[in-house]
DRENPADREN-160011 format. One record per residue (C-alpha): x, y negated, z negated; residue number from 1. Coordinates in Angstrom, 1 decimal. Each point is the difference from the previous one (the first is absolute). Layout:
N
<<X,Y,Z>,NUM>
...
***
This chain:
484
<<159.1,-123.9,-96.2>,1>
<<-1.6,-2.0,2.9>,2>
<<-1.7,4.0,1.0>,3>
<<-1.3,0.2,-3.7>,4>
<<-1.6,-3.9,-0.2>,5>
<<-1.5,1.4,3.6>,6>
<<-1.6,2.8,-1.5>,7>
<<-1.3,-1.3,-3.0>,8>
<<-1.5,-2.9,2.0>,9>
<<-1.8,2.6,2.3>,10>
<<-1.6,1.8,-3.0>,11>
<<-1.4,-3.2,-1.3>,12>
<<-1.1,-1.5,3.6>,13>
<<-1.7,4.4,0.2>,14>
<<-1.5,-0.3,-3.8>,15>
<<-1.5,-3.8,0.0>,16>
<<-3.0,0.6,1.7>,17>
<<-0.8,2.8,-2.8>,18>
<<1.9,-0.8,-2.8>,19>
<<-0.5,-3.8,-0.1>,20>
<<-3.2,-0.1,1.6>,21>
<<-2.4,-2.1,-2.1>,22>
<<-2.9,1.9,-1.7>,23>
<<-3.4,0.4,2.2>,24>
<<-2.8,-2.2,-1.1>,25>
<<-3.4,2.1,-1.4>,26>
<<-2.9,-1.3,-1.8>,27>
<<-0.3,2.6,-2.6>,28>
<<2.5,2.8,-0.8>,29>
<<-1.5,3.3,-1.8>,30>
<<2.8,1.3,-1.5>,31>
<<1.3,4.1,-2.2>,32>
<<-3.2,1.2,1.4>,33>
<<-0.9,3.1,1.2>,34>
<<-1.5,0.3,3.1>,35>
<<-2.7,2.8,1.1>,36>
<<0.4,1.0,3.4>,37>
<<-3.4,1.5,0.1>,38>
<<0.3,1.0,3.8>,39>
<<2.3,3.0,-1.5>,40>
<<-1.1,0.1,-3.2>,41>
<<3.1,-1.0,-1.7>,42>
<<1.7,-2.9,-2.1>,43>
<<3.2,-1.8,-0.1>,44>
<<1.1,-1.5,-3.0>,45>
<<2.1,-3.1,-0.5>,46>
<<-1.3,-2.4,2.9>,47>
<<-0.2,-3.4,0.8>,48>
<<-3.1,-1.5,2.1>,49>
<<0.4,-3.3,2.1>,50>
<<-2.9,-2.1,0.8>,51>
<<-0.4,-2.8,2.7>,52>
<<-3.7,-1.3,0.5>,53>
<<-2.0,2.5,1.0>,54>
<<2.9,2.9,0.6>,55>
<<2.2,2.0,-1.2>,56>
<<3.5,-0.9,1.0>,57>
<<2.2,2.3,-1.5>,58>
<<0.4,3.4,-2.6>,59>
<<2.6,1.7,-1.6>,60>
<<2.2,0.7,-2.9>,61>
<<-0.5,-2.6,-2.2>,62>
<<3.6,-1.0,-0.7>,63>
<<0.8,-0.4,4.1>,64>
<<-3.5,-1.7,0.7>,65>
<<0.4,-2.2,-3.0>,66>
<<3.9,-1.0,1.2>,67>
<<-1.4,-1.1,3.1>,68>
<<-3.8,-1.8,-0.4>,69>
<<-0.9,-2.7,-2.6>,70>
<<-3.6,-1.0,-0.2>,71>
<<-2.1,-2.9,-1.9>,72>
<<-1.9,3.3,-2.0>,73>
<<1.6,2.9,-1.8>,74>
<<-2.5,3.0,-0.8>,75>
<<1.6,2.3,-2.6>,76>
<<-1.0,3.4,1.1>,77>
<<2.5,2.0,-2.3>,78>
<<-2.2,3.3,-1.2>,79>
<<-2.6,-0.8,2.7>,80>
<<-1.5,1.9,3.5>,81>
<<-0.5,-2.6,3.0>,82>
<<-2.9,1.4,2.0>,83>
<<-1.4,-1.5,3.2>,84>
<<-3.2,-1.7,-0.7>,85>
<<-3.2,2.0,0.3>,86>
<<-2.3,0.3,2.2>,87>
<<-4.0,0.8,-0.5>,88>
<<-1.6,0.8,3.3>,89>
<<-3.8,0.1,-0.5>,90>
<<-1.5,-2.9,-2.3>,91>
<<-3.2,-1.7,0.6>,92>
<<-1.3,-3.6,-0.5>,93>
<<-4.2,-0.8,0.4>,94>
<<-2.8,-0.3,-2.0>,95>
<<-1.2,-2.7,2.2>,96>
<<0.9,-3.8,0.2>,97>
<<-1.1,-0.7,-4.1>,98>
<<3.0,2.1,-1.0>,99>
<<2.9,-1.7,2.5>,100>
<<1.6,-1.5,-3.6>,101>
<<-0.1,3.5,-1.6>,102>
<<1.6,1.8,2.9>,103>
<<2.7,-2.9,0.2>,104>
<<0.7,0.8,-3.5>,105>
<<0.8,3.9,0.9>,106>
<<3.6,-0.9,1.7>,107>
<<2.0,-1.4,-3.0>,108>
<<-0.7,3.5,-0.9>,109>
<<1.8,1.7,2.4>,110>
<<3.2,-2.1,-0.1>,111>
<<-0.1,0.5,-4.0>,112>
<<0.2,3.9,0.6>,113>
<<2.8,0.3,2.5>,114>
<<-2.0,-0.6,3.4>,115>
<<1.3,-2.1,2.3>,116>
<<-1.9,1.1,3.1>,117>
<<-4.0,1.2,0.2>,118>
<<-2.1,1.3,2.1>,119>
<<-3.6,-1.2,0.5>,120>
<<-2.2,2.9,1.3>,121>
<<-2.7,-2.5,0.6>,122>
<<-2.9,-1.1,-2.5>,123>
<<-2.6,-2.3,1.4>,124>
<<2.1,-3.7,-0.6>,125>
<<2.0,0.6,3.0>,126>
<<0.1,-3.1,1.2>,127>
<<1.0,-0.9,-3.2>,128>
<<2.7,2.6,-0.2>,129>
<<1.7,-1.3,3.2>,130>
<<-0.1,-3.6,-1.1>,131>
<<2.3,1.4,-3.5>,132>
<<1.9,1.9,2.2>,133>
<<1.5,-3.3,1.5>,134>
<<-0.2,-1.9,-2.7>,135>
<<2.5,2.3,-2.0>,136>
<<2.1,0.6,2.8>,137>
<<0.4,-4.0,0.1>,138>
<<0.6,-0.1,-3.7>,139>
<<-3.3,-1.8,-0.7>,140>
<<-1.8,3.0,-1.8>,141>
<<2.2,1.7,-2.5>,142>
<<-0.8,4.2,0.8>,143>
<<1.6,2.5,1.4>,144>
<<1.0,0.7,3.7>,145>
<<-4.0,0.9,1.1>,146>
<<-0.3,2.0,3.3>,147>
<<-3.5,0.5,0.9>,148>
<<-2.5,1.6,2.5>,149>
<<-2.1,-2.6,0.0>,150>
<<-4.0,0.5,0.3>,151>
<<-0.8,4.0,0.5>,152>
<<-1.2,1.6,3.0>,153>
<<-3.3,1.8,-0.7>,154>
<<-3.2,1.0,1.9>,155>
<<-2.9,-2.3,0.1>,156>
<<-2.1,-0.8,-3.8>,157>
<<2.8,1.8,-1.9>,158>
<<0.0,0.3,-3.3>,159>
<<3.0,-2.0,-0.7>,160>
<<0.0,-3.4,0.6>,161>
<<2.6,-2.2,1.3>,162>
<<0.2,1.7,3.2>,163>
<<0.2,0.2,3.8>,164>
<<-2.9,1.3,1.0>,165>
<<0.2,2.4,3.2>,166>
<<-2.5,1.9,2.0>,167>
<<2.0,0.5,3.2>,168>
<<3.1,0.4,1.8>,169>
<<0.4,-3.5,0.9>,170>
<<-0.9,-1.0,-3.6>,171>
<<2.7,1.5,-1.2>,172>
<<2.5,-1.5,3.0>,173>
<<-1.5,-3.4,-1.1>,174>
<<0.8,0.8,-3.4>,175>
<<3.5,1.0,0.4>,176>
<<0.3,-3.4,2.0>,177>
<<-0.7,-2.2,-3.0>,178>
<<1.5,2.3,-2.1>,179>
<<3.0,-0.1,1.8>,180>
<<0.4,-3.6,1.6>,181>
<<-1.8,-2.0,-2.6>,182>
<<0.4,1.5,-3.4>,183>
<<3.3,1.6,1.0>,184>
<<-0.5,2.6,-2.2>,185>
<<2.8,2.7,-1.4>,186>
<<-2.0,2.9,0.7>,187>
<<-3.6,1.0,0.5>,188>
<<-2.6,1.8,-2.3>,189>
<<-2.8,1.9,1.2>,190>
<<-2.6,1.6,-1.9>,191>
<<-2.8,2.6,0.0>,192>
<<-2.9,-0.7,-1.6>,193>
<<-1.6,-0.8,3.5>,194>
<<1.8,-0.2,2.7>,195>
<<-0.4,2.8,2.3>,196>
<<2.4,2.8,0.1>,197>
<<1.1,-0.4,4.1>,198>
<<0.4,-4.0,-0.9>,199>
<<2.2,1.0,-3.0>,200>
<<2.1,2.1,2.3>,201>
<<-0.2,-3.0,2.7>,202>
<<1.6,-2.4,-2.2>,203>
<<2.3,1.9,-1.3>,204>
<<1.3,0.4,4.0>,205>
<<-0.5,-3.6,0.4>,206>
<<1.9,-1.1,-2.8>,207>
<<2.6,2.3,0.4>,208>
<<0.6,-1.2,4.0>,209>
<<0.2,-3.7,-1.3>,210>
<<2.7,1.1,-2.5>,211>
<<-2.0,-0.6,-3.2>,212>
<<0.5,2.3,-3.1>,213>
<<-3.4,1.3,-1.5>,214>
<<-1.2,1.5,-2.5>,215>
<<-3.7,1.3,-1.2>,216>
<<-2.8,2.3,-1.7>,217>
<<-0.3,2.7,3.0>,218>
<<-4.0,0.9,0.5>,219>
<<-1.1,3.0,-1.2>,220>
<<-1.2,1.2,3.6>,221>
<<3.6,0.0,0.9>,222>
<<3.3,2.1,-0.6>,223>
<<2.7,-1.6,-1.9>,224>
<<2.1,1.5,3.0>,225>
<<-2.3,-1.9,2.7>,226>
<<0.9,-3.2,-2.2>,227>
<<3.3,0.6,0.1>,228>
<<0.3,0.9,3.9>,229>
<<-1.8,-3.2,0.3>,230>
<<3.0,-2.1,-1.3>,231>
<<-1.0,-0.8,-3.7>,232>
<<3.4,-0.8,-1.9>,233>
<<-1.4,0.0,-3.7>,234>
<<-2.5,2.3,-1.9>,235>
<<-1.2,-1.8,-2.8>,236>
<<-1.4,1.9,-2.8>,237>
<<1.1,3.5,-0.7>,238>
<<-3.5,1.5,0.4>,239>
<<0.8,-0.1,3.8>,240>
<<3.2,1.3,0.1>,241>
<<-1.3,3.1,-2.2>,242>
<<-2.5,0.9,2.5>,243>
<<2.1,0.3,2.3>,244>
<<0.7,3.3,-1.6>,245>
<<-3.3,1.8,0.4>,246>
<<0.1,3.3,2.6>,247>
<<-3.6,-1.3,1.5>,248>
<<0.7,-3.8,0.0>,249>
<<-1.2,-0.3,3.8>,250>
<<-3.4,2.3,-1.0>,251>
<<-0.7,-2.4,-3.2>,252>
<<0.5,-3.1,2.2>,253>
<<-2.0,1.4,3.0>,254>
<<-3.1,1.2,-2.4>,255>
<<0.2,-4.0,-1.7>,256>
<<0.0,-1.7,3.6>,257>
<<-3.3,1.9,1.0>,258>
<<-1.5,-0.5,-3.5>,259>
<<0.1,3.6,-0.8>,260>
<<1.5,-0.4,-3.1>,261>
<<0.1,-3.1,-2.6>,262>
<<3.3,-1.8,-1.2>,263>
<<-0.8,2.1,-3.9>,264>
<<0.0,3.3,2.1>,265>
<<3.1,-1.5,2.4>,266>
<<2.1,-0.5,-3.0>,267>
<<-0.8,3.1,-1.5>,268>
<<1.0,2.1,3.1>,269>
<<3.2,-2.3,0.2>,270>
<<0.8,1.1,-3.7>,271>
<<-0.8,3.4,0.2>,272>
<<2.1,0.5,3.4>,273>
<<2.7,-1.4,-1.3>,274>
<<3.3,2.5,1.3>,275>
<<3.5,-1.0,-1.2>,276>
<<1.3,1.5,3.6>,277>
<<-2.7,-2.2,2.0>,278>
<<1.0,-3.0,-2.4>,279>
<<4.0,0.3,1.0>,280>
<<-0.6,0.9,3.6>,281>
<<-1.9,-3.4,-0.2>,282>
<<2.1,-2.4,-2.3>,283>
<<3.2,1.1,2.7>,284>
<<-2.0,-1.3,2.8>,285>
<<-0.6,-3.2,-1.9>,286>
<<3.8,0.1,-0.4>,287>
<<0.7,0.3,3.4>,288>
<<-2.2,-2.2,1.1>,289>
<<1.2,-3.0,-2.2>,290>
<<-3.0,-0.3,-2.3>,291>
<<0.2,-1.1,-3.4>,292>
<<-2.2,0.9,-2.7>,293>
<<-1.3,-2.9,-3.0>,294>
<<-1.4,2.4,-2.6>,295>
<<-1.5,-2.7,-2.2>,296>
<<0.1,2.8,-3.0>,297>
<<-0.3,-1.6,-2.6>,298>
<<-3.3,-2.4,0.7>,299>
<<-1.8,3.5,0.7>,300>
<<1.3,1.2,-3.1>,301>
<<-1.6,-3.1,-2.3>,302>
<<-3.3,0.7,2.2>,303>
<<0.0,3.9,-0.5>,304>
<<0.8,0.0,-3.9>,305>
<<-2.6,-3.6,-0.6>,306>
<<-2.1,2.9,-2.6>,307>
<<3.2,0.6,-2.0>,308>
<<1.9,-3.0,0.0>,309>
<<-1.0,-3.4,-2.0>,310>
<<1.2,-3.0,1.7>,311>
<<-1.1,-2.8,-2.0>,312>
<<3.1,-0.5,-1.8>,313>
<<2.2,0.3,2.9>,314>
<<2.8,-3.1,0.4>,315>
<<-0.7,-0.3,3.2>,316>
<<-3.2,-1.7,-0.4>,317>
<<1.4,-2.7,-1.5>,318>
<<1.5,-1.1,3.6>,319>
<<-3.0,0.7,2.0>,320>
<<-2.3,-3.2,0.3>,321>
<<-3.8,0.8,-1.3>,322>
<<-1.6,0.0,3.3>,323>
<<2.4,2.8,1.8>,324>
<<-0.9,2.2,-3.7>,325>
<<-3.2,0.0,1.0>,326>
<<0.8,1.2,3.4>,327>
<<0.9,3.1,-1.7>,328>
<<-3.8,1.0,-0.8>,329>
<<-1.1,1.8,2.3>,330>
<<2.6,2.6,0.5>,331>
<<-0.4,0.5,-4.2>,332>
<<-4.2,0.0,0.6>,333>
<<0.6,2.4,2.5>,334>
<<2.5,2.2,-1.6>,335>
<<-2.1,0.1,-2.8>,336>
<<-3.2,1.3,1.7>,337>
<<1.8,3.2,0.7>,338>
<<-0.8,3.4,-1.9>,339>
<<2.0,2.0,-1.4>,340>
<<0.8,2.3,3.5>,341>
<<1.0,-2.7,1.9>,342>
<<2.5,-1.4,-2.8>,343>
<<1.3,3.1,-0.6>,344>
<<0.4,0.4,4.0>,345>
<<1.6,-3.5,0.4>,346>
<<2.5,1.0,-2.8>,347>
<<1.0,2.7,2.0>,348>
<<0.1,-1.6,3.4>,349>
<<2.8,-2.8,-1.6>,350>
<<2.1,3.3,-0.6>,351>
<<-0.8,1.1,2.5>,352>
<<0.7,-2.9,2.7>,353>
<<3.2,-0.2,-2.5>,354>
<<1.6,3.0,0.6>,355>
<<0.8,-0.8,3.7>,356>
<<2.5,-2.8,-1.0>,357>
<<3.3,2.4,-0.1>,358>
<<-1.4,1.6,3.5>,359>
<<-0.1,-3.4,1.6>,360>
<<3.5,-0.7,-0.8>,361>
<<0.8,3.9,0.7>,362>
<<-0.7,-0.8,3.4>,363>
<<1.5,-3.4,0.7>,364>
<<-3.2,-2.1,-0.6>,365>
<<0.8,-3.6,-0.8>,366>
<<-2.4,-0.4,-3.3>,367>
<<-0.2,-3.9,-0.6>,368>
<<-0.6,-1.5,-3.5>,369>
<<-3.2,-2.1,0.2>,370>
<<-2.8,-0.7,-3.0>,371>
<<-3.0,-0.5,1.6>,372>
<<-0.2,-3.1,-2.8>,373>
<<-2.5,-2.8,0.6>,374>
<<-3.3,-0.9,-0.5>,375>
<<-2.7,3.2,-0.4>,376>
<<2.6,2.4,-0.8>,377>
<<-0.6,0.5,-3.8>,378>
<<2.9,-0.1,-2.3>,379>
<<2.5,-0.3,2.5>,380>
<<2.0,-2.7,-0.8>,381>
<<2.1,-2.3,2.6>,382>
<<3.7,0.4,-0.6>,383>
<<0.0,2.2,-2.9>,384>
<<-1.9,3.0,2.1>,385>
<<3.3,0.5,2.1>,386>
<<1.9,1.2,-2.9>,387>
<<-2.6,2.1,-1.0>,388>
<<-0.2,1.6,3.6>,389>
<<3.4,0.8,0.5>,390>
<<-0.1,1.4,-3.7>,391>
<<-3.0,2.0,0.8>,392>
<<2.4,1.9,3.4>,393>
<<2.6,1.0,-2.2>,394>
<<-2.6,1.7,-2.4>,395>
<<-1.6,1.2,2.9>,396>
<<3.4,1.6,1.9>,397>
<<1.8,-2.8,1.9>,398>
<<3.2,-0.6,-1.5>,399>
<<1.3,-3.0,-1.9>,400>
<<1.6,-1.2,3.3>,401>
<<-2.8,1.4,2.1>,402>
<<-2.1,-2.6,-2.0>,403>
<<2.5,-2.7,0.1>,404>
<<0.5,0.2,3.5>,405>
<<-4.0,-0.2,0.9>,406>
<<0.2,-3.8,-1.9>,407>
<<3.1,-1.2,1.5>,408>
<<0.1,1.7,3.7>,409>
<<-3.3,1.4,1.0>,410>
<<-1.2,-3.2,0.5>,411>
<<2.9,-1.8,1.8>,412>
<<0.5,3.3,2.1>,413>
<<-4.1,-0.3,1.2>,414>
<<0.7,-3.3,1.1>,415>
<<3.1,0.8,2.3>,416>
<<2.2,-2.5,-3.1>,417>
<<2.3,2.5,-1.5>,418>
<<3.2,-2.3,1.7>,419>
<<-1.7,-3.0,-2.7>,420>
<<-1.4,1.5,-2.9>,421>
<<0.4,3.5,-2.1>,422>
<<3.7,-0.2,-0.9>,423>
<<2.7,-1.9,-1.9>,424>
<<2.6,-1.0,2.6>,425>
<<0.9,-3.3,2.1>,426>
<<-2.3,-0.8,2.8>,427>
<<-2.9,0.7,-2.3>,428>
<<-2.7,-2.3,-1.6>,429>
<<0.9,-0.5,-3.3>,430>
<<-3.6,1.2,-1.6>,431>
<<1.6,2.0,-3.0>,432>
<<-0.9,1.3,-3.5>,433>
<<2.5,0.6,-2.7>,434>
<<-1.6,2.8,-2.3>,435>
<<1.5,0.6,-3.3>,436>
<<-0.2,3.7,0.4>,437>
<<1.1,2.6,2.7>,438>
<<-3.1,0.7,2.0>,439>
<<1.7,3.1,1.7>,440>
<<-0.5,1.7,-3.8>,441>
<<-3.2,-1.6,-0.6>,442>
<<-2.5,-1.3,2.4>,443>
<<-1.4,-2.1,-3.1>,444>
<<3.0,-1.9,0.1>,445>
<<-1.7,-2.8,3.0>,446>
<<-2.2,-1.2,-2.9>,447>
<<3.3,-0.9,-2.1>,448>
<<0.6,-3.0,2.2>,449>
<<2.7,-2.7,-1.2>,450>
<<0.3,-2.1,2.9>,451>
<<-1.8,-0.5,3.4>,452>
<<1.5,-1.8,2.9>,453>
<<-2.4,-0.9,3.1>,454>
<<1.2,-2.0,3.2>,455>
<<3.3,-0.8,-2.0>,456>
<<-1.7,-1.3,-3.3>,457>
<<0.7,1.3,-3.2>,458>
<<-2.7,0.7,-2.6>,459>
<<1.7,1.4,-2.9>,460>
<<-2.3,1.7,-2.7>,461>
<<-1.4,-3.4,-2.0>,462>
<<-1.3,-1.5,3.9>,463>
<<-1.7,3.6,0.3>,464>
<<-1.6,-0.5,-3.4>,465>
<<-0.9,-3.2,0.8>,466>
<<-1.8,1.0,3.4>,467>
<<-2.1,2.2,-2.0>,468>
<<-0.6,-2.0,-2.8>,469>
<<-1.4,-2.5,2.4>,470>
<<-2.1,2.5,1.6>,471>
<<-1.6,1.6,-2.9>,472>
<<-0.8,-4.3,-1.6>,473>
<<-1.7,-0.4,3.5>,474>
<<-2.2,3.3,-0.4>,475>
<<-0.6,-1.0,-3.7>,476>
<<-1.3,-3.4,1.3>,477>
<<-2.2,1.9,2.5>,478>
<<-1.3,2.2,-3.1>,479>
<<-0.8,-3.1,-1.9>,480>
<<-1.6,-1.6,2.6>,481>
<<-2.2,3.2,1.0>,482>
<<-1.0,0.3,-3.6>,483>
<<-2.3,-3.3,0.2>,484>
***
């Protein structure tokens, strides 16, 4: 009898610190949900979702998660798909200092569409973007995680303004300086309009010494090859990335650089030399070389079909402040100058541009999700253009997944964050959407948002109304205001 008592007082000394453990304190519990695993393109039905702050803290079956957490919050995700919040990788902000409020009024947006993390590919407010960059980090601006580049690096009297202007070598080293020690930027843009091609390459070497991500319009008088040897991370646009895949690339860029040819006649060569074995050969060096690609579809789409498609009733304008509309003037003025040739070609060169999509992701070529969405770019609205990018890759090749993963992965993956962001497990930030569809079956499915969560915070589906509500009574104030 005493060796039974003995035993039976082992087994409860060996269970108590399991058995009779008290439950695990969480702030919110998300509970029968399923959970995408978008990393392998799969699901797994029945979980349960801890929250603590700003982390997840723990994931699994709902019944053995929910026997050992409590929280303050319980999120009923029964029927539901827990994504990880998206991310859009190429938005703007400018216009110039008269339209701060209306730009301010663009990141609401993103947080009522599922995007928790943004990235500014520079306008010309950057000093403004920098400043909302802290400020929503320290919780006193409500937006979206904002990682920016900061002001551009261009050549000198460029026709983009907000930039750093450079005319030298020691220019640029003096702009990678402030760039890097005062405005601590998250990665650096340079662009083409004119800056010389051997300072393009030079501060793409520079940058990529000083450990600083970049990404950039690559001058016609240059290979997309030389850009890439030269340490740019991030194409952006998918114009580039196509003429990558012309046989006589090097020819076209060596007749532009000593004014041979125009940029009309350039493009033209580009488009007729386009070889779908030059194109892979290409897009698996960019693979092996690490380089992402931001194809910004769907903003060249609106601007190639501005002769066929009518705007003027779109919802979208309704969230877009009256000032940043009229931003969107000259790209229609110009678009509608153009005969009927050049529509016709532009039509095609979407397709065109379009049909490279499955080749890039044939060959291991990150493709990042990213509008182009700001100020100027016509139509192209902030927050809402993500789901109609990633829609546009699936009816373009990519697959549901493919498309997924471009919002959710590409973007933490670029910036070296996949151990934080991208996935629904502990350890990572808990920046989630809960969707009320599968979007594995449907990419449409990331517009059926129920809940978001940002930072920890829950904003079920009446505080995402209300974000936009709030938005469009601000623009409608602007309207009424511009009318006298």
């Amino acid at each position: 009898m005493k060796r039974l008592f003995a035993a039976l007082f082992s087994a409860l000394v060996f269970l108590a610190p399991s058995a009779f453990a008290a439950p695990k304190q969480g702030d919110v519990i998300i509970r029968h949900v399923t959970v995408v695993d978008v990393e392998h393109g799969r699901t797994e039905a029945g979980q349960a979702v801890v929250l603590r702050g700003a982390d997840i803290v723990a994931v699994g079956p709902d019944a053995v998660v929910a026997e050992g957490w409590r929280a303050a919050r319980t999120v009923e995700g029964a029927g539901k798909y827990l994504i990880p919040g998206l991310w859009d990788m190429h938005v703007h902000f400018g216009g110039g200092p008269d339209l701060i409020e209306e730009n301010r009024a663009l990141l609401p947006l993103y947080v009522a569409n599922g995007i928790t993390t943004i990235r500014d590919a520079s306008g010309d407010l950057p000093d403004q973007v920098l400043a909302w960059r802290g400020e929503i980090e320290s919780g006193a601006l409500f937006g979206p995680h904002l990682l920016t580049s900061g002001a551009k690096i261009e050549g000198i009297a460029p026709l983009w303004k907000g930039t750093i202007e450079v005319g030298s070598e020691a220019d640029i080293d003096a702009a990678l300086d402030r760039l890097q020690q005062r405005d601590r930027v998250d990665f650096v843009k340079i662009t083409d309009s004119t800056l010389k091609p051997e300072l393009f390459l030079y501060a793409l070497t520079q940058a990529k010494a000083r450990g600083l991500r970049t990404s950039g319009h690559i001058p016609m008088a240059l290979t997309v090859e030389q850009a890439v040897d030269a340490g740019l991370s991030s194409i952006e646009h998918l114009d580039y990335a196509y003429n990558a895949g012309a046989k006589d690339e090097a020819a076209i860029a060596a007749d532009f650089a000593a004014g041979r040819i125009d940029r009309a006649e350039a493009n033209r060569r580009l488009d007729a030399g386009f070889d779908r074995d030059t194109a892979m050969a290409a897009y698996r060096r960019f693979a092996a070389a690490g380089v992402s690609v931001t194809p910004t579809l769907n903003g060249s789409r609106i601007i190639a079909f501005l002769d066929r498609d009518d705007h003027s009733a779109d919802a979208g304008l309704a969230y877009v402040g009256p000032k940043l509309r009229k931003t969107y003037d000259w790209r229609v003025e110009r678009a509608a100058r153009a005969d009927a040739a050049a529509i016709a070609a532009r039509h095609k060169h979407i397709d065109d541009m379009a049909a490279i999509l499955p080749m890039l992701a044939e060959a291991g070529v990150p493709i990042i999700a990213g509008t182009d969405a700001g100020f100027l770019n016509s139509f192209n609205y902030p927050g809402f253009g993500l789901h109609d990018e990633i829609a546009l890759f699936v009816e373009k090749g990519l697959t549901p997944a493919q498309a997924l993963a471009s919002a959710t992965r590409a973007g933490p993956a670029w910036f070296g964050r996949l151990d934080r962001y991208g996935a629904v497990r502990p350890g990572m930030a808990a920046d989630l959407v809960l969707l009320g569809r599968n979007p594995l079956d449907d990419i449409a499915a990331t517009r059926a948002i129920d809940t978001v969560v940002m930072r920890g915070a829950v904003f079920d589906r009446a505080a995402l109304d209300a974000m936009l509500a709030e938005v469009r009574a601000k623009v409608a104030a602007w309207d009424a205001e511009a009318a006298f």
